[in-house]
C-alpha positions as CSV (number, residue, x, y, z in Angstrom):
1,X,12.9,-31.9,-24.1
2,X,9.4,-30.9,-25.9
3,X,6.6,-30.9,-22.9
4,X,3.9,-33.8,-24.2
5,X,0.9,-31.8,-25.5
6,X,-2.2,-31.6,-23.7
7,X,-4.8,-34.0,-24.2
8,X,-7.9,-31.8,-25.5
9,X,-11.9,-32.3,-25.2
10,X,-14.3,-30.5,-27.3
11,X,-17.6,-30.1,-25.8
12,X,-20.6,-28.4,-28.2
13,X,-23.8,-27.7,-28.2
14,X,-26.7,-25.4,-30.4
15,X,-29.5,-23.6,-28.8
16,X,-32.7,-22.3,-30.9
17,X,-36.0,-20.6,-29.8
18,X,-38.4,-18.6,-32.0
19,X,-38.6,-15.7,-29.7
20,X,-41.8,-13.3,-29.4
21,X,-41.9,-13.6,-33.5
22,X,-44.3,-15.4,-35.2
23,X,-42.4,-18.0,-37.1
24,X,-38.8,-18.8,-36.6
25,X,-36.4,-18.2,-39.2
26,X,-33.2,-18.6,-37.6
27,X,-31.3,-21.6,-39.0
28,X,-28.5,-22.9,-36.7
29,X,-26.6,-26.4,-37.2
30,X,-22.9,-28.2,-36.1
31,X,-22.1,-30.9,-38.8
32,X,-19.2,-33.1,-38.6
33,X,-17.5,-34.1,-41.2
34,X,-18.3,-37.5,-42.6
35,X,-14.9,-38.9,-42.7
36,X,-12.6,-37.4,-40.1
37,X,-12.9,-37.5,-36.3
38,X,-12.6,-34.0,-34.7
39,X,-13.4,-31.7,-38.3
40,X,-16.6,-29.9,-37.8
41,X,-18.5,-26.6,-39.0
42,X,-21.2,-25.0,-37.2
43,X,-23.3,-22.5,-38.7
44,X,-26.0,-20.3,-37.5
45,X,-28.1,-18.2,-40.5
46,X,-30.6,-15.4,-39.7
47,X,-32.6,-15.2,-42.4
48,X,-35.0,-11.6,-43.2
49,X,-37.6,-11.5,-45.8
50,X,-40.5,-12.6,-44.1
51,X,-42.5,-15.7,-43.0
52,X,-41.3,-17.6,-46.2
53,X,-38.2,-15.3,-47.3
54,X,-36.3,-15.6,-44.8
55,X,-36.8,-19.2,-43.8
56,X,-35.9,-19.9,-47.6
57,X,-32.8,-17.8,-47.3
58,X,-31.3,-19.5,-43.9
59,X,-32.4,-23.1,-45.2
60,X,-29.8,-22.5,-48.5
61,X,-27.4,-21.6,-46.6
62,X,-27.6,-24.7,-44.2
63,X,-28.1,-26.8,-47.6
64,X,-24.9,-24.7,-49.1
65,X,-22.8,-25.4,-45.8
66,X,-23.7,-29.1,-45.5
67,X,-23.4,-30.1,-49.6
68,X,-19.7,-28.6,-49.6
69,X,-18.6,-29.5,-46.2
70,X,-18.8,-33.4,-46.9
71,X,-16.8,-33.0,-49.9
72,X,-14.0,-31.3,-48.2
73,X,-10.9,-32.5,-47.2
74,X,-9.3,-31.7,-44.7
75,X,-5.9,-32.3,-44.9
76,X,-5.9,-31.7,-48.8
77,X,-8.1,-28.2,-49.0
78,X,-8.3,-24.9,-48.5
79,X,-10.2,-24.1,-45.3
80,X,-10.3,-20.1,-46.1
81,X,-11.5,-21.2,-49.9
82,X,-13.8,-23.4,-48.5
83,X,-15.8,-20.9,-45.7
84,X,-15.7,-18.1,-49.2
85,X,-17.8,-20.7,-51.8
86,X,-19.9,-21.7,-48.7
87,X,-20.9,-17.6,-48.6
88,X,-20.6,-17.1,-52.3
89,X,-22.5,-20.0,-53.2
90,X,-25.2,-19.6,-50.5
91,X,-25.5,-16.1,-51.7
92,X,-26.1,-16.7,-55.3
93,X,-28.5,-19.4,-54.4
94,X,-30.4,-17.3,-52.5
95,X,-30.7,-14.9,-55.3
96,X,-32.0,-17.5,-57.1
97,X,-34.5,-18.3,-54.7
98,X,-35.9,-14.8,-54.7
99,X,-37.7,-15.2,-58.2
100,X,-40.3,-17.6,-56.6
101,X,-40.2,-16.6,-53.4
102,X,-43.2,-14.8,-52.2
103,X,-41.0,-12.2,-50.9
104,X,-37.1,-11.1,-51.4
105,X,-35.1,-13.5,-48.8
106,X,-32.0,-12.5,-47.3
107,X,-30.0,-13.9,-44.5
108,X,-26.9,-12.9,-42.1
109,X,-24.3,-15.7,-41.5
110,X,-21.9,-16.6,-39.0
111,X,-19.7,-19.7,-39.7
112,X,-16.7,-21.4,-38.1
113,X,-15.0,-24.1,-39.3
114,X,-12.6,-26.3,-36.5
115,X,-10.2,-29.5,-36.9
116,X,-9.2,-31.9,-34.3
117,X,-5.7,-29.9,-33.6
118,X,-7.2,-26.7,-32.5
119,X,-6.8,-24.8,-35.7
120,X,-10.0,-22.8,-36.5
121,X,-11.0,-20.4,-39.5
122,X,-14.3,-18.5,-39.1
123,X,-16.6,-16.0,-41.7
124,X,-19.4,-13.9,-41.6
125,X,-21.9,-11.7,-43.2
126,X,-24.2,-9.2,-41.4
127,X,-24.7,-9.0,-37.6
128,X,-25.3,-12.6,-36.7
129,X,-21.6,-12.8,-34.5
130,X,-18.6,-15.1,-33.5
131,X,-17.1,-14.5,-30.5
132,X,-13.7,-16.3,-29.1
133,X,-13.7,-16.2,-25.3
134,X,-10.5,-17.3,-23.5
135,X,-11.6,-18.5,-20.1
136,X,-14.4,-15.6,-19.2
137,X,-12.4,-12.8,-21.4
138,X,-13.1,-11.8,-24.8
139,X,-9.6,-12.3,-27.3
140,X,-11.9,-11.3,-29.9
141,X,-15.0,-11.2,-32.2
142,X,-16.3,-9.9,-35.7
143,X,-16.9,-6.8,-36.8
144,X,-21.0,-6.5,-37.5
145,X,-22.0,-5.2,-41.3
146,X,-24.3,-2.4,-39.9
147,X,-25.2,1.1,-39.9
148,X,-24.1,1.4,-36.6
149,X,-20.8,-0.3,-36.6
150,X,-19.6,2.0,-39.5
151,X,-21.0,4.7,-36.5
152,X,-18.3,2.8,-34.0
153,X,-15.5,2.4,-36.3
154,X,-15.1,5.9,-36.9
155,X,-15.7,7.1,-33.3
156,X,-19.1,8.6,-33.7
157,X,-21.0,6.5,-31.6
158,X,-19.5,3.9,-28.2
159,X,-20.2,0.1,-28.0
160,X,-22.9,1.1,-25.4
161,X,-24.5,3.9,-27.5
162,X,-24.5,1.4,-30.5
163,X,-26.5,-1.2,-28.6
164,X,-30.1,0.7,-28.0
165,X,-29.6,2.9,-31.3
166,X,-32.5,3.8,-33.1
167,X,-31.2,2.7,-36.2
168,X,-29.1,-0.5,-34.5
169,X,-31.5,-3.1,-36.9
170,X,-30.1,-1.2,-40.5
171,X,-27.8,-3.8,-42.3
172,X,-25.0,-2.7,-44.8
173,X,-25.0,-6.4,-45.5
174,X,-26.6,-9.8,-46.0
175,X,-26.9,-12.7,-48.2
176,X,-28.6,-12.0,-51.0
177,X,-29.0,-8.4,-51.6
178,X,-28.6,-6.9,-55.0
179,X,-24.3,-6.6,-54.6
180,X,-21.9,-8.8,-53.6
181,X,-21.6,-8.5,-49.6
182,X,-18.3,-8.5,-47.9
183,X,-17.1,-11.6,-47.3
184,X,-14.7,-11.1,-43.7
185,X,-12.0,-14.2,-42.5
186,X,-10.3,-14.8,-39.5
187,X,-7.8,-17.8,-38.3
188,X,-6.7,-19.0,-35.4
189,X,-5.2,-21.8,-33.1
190,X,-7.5,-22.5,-30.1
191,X,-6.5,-23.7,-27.0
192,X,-7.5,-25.1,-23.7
193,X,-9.9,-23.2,-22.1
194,X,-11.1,-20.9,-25.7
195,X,-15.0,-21.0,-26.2
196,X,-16.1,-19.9,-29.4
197,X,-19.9,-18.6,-29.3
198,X,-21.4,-18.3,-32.8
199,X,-25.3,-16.2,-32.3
200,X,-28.1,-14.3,-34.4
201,X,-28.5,-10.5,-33.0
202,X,-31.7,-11.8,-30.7
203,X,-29.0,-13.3,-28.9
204,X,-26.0,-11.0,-28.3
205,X,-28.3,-7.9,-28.3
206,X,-29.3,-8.4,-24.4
207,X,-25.8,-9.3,-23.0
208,X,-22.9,-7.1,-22.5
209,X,-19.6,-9.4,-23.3
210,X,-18.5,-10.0,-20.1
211,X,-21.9,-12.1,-19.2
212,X,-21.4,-14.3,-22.2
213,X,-17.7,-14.6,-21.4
214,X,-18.7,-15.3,-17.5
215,X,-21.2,-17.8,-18.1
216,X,-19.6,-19.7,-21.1
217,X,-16.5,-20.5,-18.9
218,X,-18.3,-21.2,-15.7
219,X,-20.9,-23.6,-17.3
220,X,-21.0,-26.8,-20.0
221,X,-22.3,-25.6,-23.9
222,X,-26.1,-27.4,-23.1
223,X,-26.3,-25.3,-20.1
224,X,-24.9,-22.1,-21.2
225,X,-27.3,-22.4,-23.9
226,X,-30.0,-22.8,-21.8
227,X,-29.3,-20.1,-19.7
228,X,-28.5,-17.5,-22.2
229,X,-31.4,-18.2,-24.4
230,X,-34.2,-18.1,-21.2
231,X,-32.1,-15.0,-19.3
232,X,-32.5,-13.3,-23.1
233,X,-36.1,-13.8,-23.3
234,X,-36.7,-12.7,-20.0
235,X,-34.9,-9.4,-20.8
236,X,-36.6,-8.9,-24.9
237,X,-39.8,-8.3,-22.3
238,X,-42.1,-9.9,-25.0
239,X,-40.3,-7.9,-28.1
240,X,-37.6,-10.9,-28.8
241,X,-36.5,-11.8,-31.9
242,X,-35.8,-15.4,-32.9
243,X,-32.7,-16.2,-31.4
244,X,-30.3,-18.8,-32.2
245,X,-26.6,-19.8,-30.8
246,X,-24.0,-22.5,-31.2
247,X,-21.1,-23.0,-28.5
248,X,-18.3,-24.2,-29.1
249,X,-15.7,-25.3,-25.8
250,X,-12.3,-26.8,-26.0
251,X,-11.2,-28.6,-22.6
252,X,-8.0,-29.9,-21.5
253,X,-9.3,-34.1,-20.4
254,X,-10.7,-34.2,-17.2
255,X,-8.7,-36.5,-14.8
256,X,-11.1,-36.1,-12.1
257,X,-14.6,-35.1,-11.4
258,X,-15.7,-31.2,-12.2
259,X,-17.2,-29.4,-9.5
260,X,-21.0,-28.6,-9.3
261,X,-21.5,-24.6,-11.7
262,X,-21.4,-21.6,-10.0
263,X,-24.4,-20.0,-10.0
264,X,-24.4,-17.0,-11.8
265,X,-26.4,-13.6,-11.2
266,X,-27.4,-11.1,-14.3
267,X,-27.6,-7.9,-13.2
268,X,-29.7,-5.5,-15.2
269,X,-28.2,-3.9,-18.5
270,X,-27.1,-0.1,-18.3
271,X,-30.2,0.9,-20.5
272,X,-33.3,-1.5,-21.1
273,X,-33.0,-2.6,-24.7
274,X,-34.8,-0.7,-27.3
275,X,-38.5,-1.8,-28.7
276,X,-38.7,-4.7,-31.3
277,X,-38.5,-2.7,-34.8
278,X,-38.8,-4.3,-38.3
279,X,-35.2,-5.5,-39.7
280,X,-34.4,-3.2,-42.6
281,X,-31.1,-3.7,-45.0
């Protein structure tokens, strides 16, 4: 006899702050769909280029996302094909964009799309990253178009090394750049207790993946949120980029009250993060 299947809860939640930059270029939505219960896409877009480059570059990527996302369907389409013209139409958009914009705009991107059974496809572009935390452990994340994951990949250079590199900010990718970026695709069935954590680099950059994965499952999205964006700031020192995060939690239905959060204690990273340095491609 088939066991019944658990009944599942999604909780989700965005966070956004502008940092210690000037003006806040990070772009970072959830959108449900407009005609089935449980489909939904959240996106978070980093946009480089300047004060009005990059905020040009991460809004046509959120207008890309949005436009296509309501005309999808479900149980008709494509959900790979669907998270590919979302980057390849952003990316030619932005393109377009460039020839009035007062300076070239380019923009990482990190998207995941979800339905109502679990099943979830994700793509990205650049170092803005999507993690997929099962309980507190990592069962995976994406691979970062940069100059110092090509370093990583071949052995040259460890996770830890990587992080306070001097050249850790040098993309081999983005939205917008002369060539056609790599497009990479993942999918997956979640389950009970999987969080998936989409962030820009101003994020991820001061937490190893064991505090994300520690206080995504002790805590609810809103909170977690909280927490990781002020616990971020307090480590950038004053050099923090804009940072930007959307959380994603699937929960088997609560049948009785949940117990007050732990509370959780950072410990300082193995080596204080390197100084704020201009993003170069």
């Amino acid at each position: 006899m088939t066991p019944p299947r658990k009944r599942l809860q999604l909780q989700a939640a965005i966070g956004t702050h502008r940092g210690d930059r000037q003006y806040q270029q990070d772009r970072v939505e959830i959108i449900t769909h407009p005609r089935v219960r449980g489909a939904l896409l959240a996106v978070v877009a980093d946009g480089m280029g300047g004060r009005s480059g990059g905020r040009l570059a991460a809004d046509q990527v959120m207008i890309t996302a949005t436009q296509l996302f309501e005309r999808y369907s479900p149980s008709n389409d494509d959900p790979a094909a669907l998270l590919k013209t979302i980057l390849q139409e952003s990316h030619a958009m932005i393109r377009l964009t460039a020839i009035s914009a007062e300076q070239e705009p380019h923009s990482t991107v990190a998207c995941a799309l979800l339905h109502g059974d679990g099943a979830c496809w994700w793509a990205h572009v650049g170092d803005s990253r999507i993690h997929l935390f099962r309980g507190p452990q990592l069962q995976q994340r994406t691979r970062d178009h940069s100059y110092v994951q090509d370093l990583v990949d071949r052995g040259e250079l460890s996770e830890a090394m990587a992080r306070n590199h001097p050249m850790s900010n040098v993309l081999t990718a983005s939205l917008g750049t002369a060539e056609q970026p790599p497009f990479s695709f993942e999918s997956l069935q979640l389950q009970a207790g999987d969080t998936v954590l989409l962030c820009s680099d101003g994020v991820w950059h001061y937490f190893l993946d064991t505090e994300l994965g520690a206080t995504l499952d002790a805590l609810e999205p809103r909170q977690a949120c909280e927490i990781l964006i002020n616990k971020a700031r307090m480590r950038a020192a004053g050099h923090g980029d804009n940072l930007s995060l959307a959380v994603l939690k699937l929960a088997e239905a609560a049948r009785t009250p949940a117990p007050p959060p732990p509370k959780l204690e950072f410990p300082p990273l193995p080596t204080p993060p390197a100084p704020d340095r201009p993003r170069r491609r």
